[in-house]
C-alpha positions in Angstrom: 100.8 109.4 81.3 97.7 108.3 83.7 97.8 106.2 86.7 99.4 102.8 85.8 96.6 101.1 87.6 98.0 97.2 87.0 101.2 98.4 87.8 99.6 99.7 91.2 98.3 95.9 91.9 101.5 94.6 91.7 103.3 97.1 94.2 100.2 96.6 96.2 100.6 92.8 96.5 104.3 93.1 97.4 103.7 95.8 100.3 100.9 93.5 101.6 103.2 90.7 102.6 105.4 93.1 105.2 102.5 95.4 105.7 104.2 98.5 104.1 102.9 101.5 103.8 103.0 103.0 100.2 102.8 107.1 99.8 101.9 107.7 95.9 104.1 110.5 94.9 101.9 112.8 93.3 104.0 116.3 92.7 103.1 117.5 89.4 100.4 115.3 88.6 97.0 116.9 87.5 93.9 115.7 89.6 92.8 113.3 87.0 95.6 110.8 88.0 95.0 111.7 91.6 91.4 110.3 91.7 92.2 107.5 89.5 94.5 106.5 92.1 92.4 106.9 95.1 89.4 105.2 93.3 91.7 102.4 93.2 92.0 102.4 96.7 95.0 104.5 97.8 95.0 106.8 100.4 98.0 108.2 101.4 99.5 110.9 98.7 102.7 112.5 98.7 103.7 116.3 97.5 106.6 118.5 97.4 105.4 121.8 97.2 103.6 123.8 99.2 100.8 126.0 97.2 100.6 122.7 95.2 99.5 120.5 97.8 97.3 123.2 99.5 95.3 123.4 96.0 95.1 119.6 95.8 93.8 119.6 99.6 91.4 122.0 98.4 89.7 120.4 95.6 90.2 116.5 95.8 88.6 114.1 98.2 88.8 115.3 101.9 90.0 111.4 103.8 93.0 112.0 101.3 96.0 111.3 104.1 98.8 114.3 102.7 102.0 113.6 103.4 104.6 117.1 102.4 107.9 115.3 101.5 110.0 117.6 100.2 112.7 120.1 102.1 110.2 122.5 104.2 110.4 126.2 104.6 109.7 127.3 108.1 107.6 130.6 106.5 105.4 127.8 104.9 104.8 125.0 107.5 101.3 127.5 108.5 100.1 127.3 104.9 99.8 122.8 105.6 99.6 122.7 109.3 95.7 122.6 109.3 95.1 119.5 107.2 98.2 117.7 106.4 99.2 114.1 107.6 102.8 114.1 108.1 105.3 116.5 107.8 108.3 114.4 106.3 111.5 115.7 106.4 112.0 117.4 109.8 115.7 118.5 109.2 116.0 121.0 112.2 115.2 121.9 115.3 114.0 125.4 113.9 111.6 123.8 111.9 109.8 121.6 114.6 110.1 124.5 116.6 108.1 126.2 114.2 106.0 123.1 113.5 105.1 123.5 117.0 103.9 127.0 117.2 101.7 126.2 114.7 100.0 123.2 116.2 99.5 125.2 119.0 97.8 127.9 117.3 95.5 125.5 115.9 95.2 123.3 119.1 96.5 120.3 117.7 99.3 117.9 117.5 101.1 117.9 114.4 102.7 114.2 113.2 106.4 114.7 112.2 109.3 112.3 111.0 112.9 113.6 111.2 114.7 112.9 108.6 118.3 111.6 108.6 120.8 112.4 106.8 122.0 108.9 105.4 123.6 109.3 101.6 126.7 110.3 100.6 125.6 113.4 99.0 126.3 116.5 100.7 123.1 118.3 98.8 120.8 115.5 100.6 119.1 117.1 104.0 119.1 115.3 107.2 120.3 115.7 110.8 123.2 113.6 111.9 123.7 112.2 115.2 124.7 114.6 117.4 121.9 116.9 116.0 119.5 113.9 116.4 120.0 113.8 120.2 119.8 117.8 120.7 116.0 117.4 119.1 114.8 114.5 121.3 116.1 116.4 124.7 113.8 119.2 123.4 110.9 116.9 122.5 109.2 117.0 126.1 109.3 121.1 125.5 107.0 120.9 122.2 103.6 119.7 122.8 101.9 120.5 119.6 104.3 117.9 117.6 104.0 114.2 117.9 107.5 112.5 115.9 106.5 109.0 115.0 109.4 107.8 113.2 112.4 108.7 110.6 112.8 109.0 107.1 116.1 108.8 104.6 117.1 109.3 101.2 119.6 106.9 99.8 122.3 108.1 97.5 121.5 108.3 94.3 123.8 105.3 92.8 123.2 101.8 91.5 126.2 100.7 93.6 123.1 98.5 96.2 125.8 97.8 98.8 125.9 101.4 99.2 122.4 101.6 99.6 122.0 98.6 101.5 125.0 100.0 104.3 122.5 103.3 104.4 119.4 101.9 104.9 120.5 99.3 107.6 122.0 102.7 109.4 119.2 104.0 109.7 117.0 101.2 110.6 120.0 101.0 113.4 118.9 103.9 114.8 115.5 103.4 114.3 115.5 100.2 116.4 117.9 102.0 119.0 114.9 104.8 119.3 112.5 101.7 120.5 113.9 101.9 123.9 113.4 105.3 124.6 110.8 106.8 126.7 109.6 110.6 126.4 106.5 112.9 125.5 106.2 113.9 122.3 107.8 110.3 121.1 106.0 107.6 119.7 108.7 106.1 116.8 106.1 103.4 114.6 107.4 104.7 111.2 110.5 103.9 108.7 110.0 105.8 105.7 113.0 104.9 103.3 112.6 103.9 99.7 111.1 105.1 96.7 110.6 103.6 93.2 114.4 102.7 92.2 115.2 101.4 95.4 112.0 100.3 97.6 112.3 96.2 97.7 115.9 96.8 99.1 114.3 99.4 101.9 111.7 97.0 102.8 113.9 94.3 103.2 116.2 96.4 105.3 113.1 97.0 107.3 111.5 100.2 106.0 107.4 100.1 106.4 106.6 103.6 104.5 107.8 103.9 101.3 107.2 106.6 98.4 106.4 105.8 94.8 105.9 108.2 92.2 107.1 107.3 88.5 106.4 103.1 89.1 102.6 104.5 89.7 102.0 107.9 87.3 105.0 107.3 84.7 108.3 109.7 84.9 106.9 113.3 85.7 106.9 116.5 84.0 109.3 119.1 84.7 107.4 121.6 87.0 107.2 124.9 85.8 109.5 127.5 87.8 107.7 128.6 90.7 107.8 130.0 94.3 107.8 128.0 96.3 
């Protein structure tokens, strides 16, 4: 299925009034759909896996804003350090650590969002509090990153008050991170919601959301790769 272009409009519209930020999920999808989408004016793209998103980088238009939003590998963050967007996702402080080397080796600030650990699920990633408040102590320590905001996953459940009591948690801490002063910090982004659940994040305050199937159609299965 191509990009659902009067599909797009409407999610466009919506966002618009709050000013939202919308990441098109493109894992999977071939280039075709890609530039459809950009021609229709969005920017911001959204992948999963590594050698996927360092082909796309590669061979589509160059002001494409990538954004890696699946679970990171530490052995991997060198492959997208030199052109990606924002790493989402930051889960550990051995992978900022790492995000950091790497930004140094290339002279250059890297923009991060640490992802919180909101859903129910045990197989979601995410730092919880205590983990949280390690990382920021070492912010001052890592130059080379530059963590401008948080990013959740709700469960995966049609119960919404569920949902709801997630996203407001972390919009709680979000709002709580406002006050705080230190290198490294600069907190501008929410990133919660994606296409089953992304007029609930926004109204619980969420400014970056991800949408894949609403725009390209329910994806293929990837084949099995390394990844």
């Amino acid at each position: 299925m191509a990009f659902l272009e009067e599909q797009y409009k409407t999610i466009k519209e919506e966002l618009a009034l709050t000013k939202t930020t919308l990441v098109a999920v493109s894992k999977t999808k071939p280039h075709e759909d890609i530039l459809e989408a950009y021609k229709s004016g969005i920017k911001d793209f959204g992948e999963n896996y590594v050698q996927e998103l360092v082909e796309k980088s590669e061979q589509l238009p160059k002001d494409i804003r990538w954004h890696f939003i699946g679970h990171l590998q530490t052995n991997k963050v060198k492959y997208i350090a030199p052109f990606v967007y924002i790493i989402h996702g930051v889960d550990s402080e051995k992978l900022l650590v790492e995000i950091n080397k790497q930004g140094q080796k290339l002279n250059k600030k890297i923009n991060c969002l640490l992802q919180i650990h909101i859903a129910q699920e045990e197989t979601k990633f995410g730092l919880n509090e205590t983990e949280l408040k390690t990382i920021l102590t070492q912010l001052p320590k890592l130059q080379f990153v530059n963590v401008i905001g948080f990013m959740g996953m709700a469960s995966f459940t049609s119960e919404q008050t569920l949902i709801k009591k997630e996203f407001d948690y972390l919009k709680g801490i979000f709002d709580n991170s406002l006050g705080l002063s230190m290198a490294n910090f600069n907190p501008s982004i929410l990133s919660m919601g994606m296409s089953a659940d992304y007029h609930l994040a926004v109204s619980c305050g969420s400014n970056m959301v991800r949408i894949g199937s609403l725009l390209f159609g329910e994806r293929n299965k990837p084949e099995a790769k390394i990844d």
